[in-house]
Biotite code that builds the C-alpha atoms (Angstrom):
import biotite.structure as struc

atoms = struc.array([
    struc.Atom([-1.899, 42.390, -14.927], chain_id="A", res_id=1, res_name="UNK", atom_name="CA", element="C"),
    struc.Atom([-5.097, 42.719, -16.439], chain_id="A", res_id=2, res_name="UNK", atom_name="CA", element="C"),
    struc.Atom([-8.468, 40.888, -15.066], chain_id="A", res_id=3, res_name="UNK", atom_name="CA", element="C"),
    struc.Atom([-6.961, 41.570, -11.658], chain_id="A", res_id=4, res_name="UNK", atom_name="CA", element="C"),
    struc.Atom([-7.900, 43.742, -8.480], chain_id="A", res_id=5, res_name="UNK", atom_name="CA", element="C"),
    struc.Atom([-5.129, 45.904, -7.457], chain_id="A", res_id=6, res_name="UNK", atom_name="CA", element="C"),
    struc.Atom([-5.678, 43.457, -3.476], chain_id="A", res_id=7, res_name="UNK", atom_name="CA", element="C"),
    struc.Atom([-5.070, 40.404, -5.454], chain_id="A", res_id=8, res_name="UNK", atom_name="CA", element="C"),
    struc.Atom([-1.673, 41.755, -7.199], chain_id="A", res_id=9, res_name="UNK", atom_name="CA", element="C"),
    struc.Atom([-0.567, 43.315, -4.066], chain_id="A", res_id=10, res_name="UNK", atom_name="CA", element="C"),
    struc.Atom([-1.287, 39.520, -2.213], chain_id="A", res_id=11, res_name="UNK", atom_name="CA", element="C"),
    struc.Atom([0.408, 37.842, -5.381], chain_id="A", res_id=12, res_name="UNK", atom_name="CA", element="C"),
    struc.Atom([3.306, 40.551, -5.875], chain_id="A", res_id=13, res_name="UNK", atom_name="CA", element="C"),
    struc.Atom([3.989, 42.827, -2.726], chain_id="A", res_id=14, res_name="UNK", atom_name="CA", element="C"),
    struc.Atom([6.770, 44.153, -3.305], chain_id="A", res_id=15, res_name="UNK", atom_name="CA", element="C"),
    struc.Atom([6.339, 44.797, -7.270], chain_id="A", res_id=16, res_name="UNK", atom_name="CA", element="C"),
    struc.Atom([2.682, 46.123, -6.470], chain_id="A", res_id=17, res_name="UNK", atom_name="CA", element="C"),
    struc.Atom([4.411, 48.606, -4.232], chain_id="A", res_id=18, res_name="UNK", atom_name="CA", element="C"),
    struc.Atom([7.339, 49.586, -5.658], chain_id="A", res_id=19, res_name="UNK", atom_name="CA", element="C"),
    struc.Atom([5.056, 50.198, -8.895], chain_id="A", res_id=20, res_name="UNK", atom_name="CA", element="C"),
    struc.Atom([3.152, 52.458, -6.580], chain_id="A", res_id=21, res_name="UNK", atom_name="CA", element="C"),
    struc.Atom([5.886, 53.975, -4.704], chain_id="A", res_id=22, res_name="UNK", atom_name="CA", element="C"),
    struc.Atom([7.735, 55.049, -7.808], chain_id="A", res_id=23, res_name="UNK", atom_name="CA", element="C"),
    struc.Atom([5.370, 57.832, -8.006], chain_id="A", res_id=24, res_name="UNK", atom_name="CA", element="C"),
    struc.Atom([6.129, 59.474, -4.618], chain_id="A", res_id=25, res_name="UNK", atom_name="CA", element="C"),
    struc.Atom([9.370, 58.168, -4.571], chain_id="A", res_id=26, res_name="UNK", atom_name="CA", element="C"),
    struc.Atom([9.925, 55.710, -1.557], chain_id="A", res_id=27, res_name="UNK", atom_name="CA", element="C"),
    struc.Atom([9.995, 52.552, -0.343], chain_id="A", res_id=28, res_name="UNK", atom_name="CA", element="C"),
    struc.Atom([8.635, 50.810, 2.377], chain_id="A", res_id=29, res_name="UNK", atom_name="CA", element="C"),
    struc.Atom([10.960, 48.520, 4.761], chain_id="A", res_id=30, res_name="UNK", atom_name="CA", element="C"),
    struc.Atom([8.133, 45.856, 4.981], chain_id="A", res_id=31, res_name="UNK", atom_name="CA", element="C"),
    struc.Atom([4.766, 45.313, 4.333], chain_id="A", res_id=32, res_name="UNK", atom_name="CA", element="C"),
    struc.Atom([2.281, 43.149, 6.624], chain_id="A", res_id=33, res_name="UNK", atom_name="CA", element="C"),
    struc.Atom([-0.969, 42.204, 6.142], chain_id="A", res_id=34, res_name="UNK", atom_name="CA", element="C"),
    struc.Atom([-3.259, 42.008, 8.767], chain_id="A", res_id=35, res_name="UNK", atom_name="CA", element="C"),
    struc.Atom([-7.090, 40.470, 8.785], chain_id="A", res_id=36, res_name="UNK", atom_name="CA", element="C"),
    struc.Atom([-7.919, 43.731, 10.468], chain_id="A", res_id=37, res_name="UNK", atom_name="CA", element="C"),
    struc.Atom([-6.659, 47.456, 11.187], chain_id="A", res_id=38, res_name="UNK", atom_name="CA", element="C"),
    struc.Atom([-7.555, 49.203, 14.299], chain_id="A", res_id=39, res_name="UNK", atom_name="CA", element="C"),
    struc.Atom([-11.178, 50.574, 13.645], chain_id="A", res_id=40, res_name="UNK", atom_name="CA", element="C"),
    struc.Atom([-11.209, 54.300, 15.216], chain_id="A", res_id=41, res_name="UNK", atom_name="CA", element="C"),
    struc.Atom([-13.374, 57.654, 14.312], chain_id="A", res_id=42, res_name="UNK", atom_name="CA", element="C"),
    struc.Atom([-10.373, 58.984, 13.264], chain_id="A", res_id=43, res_name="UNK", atom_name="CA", element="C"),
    struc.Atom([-7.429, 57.971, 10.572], chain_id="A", res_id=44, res_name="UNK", atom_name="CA", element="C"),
    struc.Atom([-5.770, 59.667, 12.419], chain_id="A", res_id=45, res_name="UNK", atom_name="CA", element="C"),
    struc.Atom([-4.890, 58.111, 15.329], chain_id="A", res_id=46, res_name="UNK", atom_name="CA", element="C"),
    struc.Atom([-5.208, 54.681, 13.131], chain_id="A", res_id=47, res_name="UNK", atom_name="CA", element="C"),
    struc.Atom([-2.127, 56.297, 11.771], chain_id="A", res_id=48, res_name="UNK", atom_name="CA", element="C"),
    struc.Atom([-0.565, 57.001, 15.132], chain_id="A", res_id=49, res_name="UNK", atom_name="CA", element="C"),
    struc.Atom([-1.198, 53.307, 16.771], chain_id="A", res_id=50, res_name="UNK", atom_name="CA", element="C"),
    struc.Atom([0.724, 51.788, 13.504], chain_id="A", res_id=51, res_name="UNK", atom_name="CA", element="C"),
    struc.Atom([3.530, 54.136, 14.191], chain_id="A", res_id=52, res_name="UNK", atom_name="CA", element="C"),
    struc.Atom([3.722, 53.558, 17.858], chain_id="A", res_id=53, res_name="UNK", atom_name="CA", element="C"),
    struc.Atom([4.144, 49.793, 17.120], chain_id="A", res_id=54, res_name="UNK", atom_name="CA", element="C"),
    struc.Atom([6.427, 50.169, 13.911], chain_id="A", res_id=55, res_name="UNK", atom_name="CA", element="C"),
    struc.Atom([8.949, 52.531, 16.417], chain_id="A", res_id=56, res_name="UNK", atom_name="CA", element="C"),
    struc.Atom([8.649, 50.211, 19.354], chain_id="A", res_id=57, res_name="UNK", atom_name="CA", element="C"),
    struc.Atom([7.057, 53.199, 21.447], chain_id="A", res_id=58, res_name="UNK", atom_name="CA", element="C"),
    struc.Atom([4.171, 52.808, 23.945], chain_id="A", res_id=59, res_name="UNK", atom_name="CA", element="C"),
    struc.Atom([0.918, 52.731, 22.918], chain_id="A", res_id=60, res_name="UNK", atom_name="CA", element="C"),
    struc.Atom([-1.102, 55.851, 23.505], chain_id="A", res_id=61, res_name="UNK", atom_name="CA", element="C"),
    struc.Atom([-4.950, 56.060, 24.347], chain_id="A", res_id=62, res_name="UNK", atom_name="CA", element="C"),
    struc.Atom([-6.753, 53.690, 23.026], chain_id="A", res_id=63, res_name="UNK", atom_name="CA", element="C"),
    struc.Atom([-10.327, 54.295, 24.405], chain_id="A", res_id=64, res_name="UNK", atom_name="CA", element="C"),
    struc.Atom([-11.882, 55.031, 20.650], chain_id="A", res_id=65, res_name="UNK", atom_name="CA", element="C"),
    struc.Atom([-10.647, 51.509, 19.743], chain_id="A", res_id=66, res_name="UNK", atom_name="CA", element="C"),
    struc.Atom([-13.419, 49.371, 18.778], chain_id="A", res_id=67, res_name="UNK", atom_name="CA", element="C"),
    struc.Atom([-11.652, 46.617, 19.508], chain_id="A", res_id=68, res_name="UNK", atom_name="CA", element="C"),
    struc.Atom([-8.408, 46.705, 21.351], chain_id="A", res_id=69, res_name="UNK", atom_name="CA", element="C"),
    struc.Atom([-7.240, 43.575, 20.919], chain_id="A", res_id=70, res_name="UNK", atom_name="CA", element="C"),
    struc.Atom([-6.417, 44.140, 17.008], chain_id="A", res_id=71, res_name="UNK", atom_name="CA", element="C"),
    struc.Atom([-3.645, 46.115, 18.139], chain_id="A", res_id=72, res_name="UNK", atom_name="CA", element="C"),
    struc.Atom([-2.315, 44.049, 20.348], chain_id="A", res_id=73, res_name="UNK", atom_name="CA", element="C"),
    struc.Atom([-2.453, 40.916, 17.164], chain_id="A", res_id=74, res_name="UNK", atom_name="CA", element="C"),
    struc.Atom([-0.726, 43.320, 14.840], chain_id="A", res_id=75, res_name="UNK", atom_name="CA", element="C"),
    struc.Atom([2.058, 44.186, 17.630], chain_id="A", res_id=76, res_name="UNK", atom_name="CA", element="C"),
    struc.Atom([2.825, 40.656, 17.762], chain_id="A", res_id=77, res_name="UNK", atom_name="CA", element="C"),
    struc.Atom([2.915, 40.020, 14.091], chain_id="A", res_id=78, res_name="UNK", atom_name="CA", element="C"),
    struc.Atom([5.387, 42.827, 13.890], chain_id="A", res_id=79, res_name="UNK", atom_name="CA", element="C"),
    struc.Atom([7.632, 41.950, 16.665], chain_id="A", res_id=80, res_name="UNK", atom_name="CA", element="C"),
    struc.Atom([7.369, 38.487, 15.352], chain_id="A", res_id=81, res_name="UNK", atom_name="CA", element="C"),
    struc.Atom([8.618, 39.686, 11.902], chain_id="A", res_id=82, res_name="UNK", atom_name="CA", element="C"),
    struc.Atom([11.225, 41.411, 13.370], chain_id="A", res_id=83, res_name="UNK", atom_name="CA", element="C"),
    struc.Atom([13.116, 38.818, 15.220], chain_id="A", res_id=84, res_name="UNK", atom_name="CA", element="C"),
])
């Protein structure tokens, strides 16, 4: 799609956007959210970790680096909501 932004094809066509993508390190994701905002941390790392946690239902670990807390808890519910 030419005259596009790879955002606007992935909002238009998520799951050809991805699969376009994932082709080239062959997998798939289950499902794909979008969120208004991702936990902001120092660290991808623990970004990374805090998706996890909520995509496998675990507890949440520290969160004191969050700069704001309550992101997580809106993209919990979004999944859990997705999910039932």
């Amino acid at each position: 799609m030419r005259g596009t932004t790879a955002h606007e094809r992935a909002r238009r066509d998520p799951e050809g956007y991805w699969a376009d993508w994932a082709k080239q390190l062959e997998w798939k994701p289950d499902d794909i959210l979008f969120s208004a905002d991702l936990p902001k941390t120092r660290s991808g790392k623990i970004m990374r970790r805090l998706l996890k946690d909520i995509a496998e239902g675990r507890a949440l670990g520290d969160t004191p680096t969050l700069a704001d807390p309550a992101v997580v808890a809106k993209l919990r519910d979004q999944y859990e909501s997705q999910e039932t």
